[in-house]
C-alpha positions in Angstrom: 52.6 -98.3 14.6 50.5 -96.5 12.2 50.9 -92.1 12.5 48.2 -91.2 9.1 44.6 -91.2 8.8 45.4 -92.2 5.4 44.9 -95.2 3.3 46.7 -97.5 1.0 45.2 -96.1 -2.0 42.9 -93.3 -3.1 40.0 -95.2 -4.2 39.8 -97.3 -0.8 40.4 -94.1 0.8 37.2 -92.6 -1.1 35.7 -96.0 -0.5 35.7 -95.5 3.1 34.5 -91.6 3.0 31.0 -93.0 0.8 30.7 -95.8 3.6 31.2 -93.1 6.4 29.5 -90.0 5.1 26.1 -92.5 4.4 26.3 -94.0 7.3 26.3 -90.0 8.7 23.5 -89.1 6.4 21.7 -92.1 7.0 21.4 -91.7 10.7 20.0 -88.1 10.6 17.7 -89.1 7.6 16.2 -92.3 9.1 15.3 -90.5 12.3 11.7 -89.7 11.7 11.2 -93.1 10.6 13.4 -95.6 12.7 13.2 -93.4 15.7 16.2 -93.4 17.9 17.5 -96.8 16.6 19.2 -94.6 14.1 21.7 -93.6 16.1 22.8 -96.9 15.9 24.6 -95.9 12.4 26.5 -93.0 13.8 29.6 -94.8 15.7 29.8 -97.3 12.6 30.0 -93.9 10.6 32.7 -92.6 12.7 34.4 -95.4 12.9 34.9 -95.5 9.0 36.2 -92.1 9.1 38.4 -92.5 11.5 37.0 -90.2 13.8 35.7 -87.6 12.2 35.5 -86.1 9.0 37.9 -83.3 9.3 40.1 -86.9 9.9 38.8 -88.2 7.1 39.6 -85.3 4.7 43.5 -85.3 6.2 43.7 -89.1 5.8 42.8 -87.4 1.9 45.7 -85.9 1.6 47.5 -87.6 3.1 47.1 -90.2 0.8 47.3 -88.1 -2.1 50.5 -86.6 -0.9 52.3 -90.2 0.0 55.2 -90.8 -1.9 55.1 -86.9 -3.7 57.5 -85.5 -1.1 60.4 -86.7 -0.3 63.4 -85.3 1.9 67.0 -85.5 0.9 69.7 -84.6 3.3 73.5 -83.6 2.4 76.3 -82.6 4.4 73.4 -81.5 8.2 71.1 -79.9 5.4 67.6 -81.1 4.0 65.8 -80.2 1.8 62.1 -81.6 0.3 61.7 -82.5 -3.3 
């Protein structure tokens, strides 16, 4: 069972925020031209985020942070370091 919106590693995390972000863009920008097909690229967008991109952004750091922080525990204390 996966509990992050992060990725493996940075650049496939950034990888997937260019994918999802254009697909975003894209929608709104093809509008006038494709009409409502458009909206077509909008779930594909989403679904590269991971839902959203305020997911996207904590799947960021997330990443960044994994393996940084770690917890060590001694005699019912812990502490992060």
């Amino acid at each position: 069972m996966r509990n992050s919106f992060g990725s493996t590693t940075v650049p496939a995390h950034l990888a997937r925020g260019v994918l999802g972000f254009g697909l975003l863009i894209g929608s709104v920008g093809l509008l006038q031209i494709t009409g409502p097909i458009s909206v077509i690229l909008l779930p594909a967008g989403l679904v590269a985020l991971r839902g959203c991109p305020t997911c996207w952004a904590i799947g960021l750091a997330q990443t960044i942070s994994r393996g940084r922080l770690t917890k060590t525990c001694q005699d019912s204390s812990c502490s992060n370091s």
